[in-house]
C-alpha positions as CSV (number, residue, x, y, z in Angstrom):
1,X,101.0,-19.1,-37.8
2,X,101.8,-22.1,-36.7
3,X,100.0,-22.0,-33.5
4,X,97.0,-20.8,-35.2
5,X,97.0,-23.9,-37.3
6,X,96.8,-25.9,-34.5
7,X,94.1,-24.4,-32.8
8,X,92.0,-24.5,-35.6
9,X,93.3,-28.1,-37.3
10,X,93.3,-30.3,-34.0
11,X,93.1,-28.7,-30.8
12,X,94.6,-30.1,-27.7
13,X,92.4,-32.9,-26.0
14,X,91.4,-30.6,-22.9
15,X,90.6,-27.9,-25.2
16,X,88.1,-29.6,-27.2
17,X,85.4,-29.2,-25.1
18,X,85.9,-25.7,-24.2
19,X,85.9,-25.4,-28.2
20,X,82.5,-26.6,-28.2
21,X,81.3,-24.9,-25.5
22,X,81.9,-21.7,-27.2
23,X,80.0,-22.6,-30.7
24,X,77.2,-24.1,-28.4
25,X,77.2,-20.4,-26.8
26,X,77.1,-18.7,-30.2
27,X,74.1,-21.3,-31.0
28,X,72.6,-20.0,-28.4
29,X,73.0,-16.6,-28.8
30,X,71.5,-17.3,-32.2
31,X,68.6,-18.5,-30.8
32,X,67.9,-15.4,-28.6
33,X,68.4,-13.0,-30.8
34,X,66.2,-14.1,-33.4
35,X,63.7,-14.6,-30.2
36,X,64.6,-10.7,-29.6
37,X,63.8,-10.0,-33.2
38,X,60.2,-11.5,-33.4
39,X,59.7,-10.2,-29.5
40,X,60.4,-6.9,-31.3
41,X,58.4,-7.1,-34.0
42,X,55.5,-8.4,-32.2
43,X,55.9,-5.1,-29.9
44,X,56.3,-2.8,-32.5
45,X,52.7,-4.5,-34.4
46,X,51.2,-4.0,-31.3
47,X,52.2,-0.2,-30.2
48,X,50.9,0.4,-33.8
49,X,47.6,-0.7,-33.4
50,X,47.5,0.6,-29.8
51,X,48.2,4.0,-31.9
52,X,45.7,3.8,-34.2
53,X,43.3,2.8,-31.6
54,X,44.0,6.2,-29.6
55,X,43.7,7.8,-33.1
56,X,40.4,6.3,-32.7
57,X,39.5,7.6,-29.3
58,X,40.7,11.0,-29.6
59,X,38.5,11.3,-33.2
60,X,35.8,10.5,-30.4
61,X,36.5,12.9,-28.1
62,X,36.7,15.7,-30.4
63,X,33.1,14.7,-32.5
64,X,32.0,14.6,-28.8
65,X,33.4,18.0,-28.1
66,X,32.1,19.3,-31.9
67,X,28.7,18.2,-30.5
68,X,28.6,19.4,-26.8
69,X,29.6,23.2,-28.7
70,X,26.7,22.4,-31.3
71,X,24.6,22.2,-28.1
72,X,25.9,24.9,-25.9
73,X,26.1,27.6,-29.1
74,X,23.4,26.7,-31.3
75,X,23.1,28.2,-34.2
76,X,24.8,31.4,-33.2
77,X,24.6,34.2,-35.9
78,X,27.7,35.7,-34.5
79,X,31.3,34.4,-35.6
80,X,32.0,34.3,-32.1
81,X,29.6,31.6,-30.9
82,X,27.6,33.3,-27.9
83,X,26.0,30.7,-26.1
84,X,22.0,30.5,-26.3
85,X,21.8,30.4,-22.8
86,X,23.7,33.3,-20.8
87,X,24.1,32.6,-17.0
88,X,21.3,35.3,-16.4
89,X,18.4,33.5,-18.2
90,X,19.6,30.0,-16.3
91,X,19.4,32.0,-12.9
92,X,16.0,33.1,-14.0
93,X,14.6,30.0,-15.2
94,X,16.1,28.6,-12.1
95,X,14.4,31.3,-9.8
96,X,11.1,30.1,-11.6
97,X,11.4,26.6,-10.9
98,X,11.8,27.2,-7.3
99,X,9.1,29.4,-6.7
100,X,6.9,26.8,-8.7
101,X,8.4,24.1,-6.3
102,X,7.0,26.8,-3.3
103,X,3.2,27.2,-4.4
104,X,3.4,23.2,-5.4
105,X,4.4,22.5,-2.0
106,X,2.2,25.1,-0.6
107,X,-0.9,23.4,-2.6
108,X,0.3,19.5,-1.3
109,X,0.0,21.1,2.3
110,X,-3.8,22.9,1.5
111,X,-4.9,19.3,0.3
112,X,-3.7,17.3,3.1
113,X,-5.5,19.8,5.4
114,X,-8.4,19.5,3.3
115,X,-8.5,15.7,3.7
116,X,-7.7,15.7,7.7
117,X,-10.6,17.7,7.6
118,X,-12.9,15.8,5.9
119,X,-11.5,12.5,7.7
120,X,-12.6,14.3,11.3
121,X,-15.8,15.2,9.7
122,X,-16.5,11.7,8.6
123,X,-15.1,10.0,11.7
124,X,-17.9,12.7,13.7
125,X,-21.0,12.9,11.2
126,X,-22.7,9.6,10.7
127,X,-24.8,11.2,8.2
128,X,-21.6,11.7,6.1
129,X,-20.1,8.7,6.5
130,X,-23.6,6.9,4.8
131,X,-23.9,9.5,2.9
132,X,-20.4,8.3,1.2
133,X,-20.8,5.7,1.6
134,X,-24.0,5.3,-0.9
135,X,-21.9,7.5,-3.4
136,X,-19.6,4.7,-3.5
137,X,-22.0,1.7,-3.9
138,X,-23.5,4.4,-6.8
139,X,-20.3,3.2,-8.9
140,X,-19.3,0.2,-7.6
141,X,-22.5,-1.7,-6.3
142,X,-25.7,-0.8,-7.3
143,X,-27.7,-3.8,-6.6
144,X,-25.9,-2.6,-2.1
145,X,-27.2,0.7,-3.4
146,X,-30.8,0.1,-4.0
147,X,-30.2,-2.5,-0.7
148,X,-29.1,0.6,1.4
149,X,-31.4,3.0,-0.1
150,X,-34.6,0.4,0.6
151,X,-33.2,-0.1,4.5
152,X,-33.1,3.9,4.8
153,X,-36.4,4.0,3.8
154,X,-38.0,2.0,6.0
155,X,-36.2,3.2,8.9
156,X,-37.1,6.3,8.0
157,X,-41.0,5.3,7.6
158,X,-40.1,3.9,11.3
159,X,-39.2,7.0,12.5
160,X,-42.5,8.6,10.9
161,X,-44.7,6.2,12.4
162,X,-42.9,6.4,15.7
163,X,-43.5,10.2,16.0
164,X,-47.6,10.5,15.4
């Protein structure tokens, strides 16, 4: 007991610092735990909203989900839910589309052989080429028109006068 005293009441001068060493460690130890404890609690406010924000998403996802089977099913009038759409009507509505797609293509390809044409005709008949030429200044000009139309008629009085 003695011993024990001694320690505590008056330790020997070597020992003193070694004595505060270890209340400076248990300070410290102090210190980090209560650093732990608010580290934890920070952590566990943090997984908690985390949660409810993945509550949050996954009541997304499944209104998303409620909706895409609104769309897909309809307004069935069997318990079951049969989908408006069967795979045969897409198939048909897709056959449909692409023989559209055929006679559209087929009618782009009639026009643009209609306009080569008309191009080579132009490019060959001079007649033509005035001739659309006046239809144009009809909308656009009509002060060139009545110009164009007064020049063609006196080369045509020309020609008259040319021939007796």
């Amino acid at each position: 007991m003695e011993g024990l005293y001694r320690v505590l009441e008056s330790p020997p001068v070597g020992e003193e610092d070694r004595t505060k060493e270890i209340f400076l460690a248990y300070n410290q130890l102090v210190e980090w735990s209560q650093k732990l404890a608010g580290q934890l609690e920070e952590f566990t406010v943090s997984l908690a909203s985390s949660g409810s924000r993945q509550e949050e998403a996954w009541k997304q996802l499944e209104s998303n989900l409620q909706q895409c089977v609104k769309t897909v099913y309809g307004e069935s009038a069997t318990t079951g839910g049969l989908p408006q759409l069967s795979p045969q009507r897409i198939a048909d509505g897709l056959n449909q589309l692409d023989e559209l797609l055929v006679t559209l293509e087929q009618s782009i390809k009639d026009i643009i052989k209609e306009c080569e044409a008309k191009k080579k005709v132009l490019r060959s008949d001079s007649l033509k080429l005035m001739e659309r030429e006046l239809f144009i200044y009809f909308f656009t000009d009509p002060p060139r028109l009545k110009r164009a139309i007064a020049e063609l008629s006196a080369r045509v009085d020309a020609q008259i006068v040319s021939l007796k």
